[in-house]
C-alpha positions, 0 to 999 in steps of 0.5 A: 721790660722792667713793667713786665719783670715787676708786673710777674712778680707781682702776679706771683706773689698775690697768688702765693699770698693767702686769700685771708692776708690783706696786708698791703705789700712793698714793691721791694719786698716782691723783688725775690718772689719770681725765683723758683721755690724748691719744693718737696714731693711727697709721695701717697701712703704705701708708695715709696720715694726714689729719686723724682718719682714714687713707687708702690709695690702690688702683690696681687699677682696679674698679667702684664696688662691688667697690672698696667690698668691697675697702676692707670688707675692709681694714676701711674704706669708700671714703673720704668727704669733709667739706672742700677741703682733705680733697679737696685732700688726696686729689686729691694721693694721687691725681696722686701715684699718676698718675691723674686719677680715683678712686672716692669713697664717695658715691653716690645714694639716692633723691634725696639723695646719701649717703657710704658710711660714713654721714658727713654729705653736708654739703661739695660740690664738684661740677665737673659733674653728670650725671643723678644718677638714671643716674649714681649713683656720686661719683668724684674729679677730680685737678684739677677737682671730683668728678662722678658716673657709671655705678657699673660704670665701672673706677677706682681708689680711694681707701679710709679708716677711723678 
């Protein structure tokens, strides 16, 4: 067990180590190299950090479904939401960018509300509920609770990737 623990750690540190550092290396000094790193994520020009996630906010107007193949080829979804002060967050982005709606990823599927992205649909904050079954597109309100409208409706929209 003891190879196997040296010969990872081992592994992990060559690959870590430059390809221009030929030095040779202690077995000691490769003791700590298979504990996690903490690392930064960095998030592209004009997207925006919150939490483990980026954010851009578009404001082109579209439906719901283009907006979802615009945020697919920035290499995101319509951005999903797990909690208020993520919603707060985004309702920020979007009265900065002067709007006061923008499409979110959720959307209606057979009784049941689904994010895009396949997050959990676990927080709610609904102001108000149309026909779920007519109106199956989720949009943020800027200063109220999300509703839900017809997916061919033209909003701006908010993107997000990991």
């Amino acid at each position: 067990m003891k190879t196997v623990l040296l010969l990872s750690a081992l592994l992990y540190a060559a690959l870590a180590v430059p390809a221009e550092d030929n030095q040779q290396t202690s077995a000691q000094e490769f003791e700590g190299a298979a504990k996690p790193q903490a690392r930064f994520s960095f998030c592209p020009d004009g997207w925006f950090s919150y939490g483990p996630r980026c954010f851009k906010f578009i404001n082109s107007p579209r439906s719901w479904f283009s907006a979802e193949e615009y945020c697919n080829s920035l290499g995101g979804n319509l951005a999903s939401v797990t909690n208020l002060r993520e919603y707060s967050f985004l309702q920020q982005m979007t009265q900065t960018a002067g709007q006061t709606t923008a499409w979110l990823g959720g959307f209606r599927l057979q009784n049941q509300w689904l994010w895009i992205d396949r997050e959990g649909f676990y927080y709610t904050n609904w102001y108000s509920q149309s026909s779920s079954s007519s109106y199956p597109c989720l949009f943020l309100r800027s200063t109220y609770g999300w509703g839900n409208t017809l997916c061919t409706s033209s909003y701006s929209f908010i993107c997000s990737k990991n």
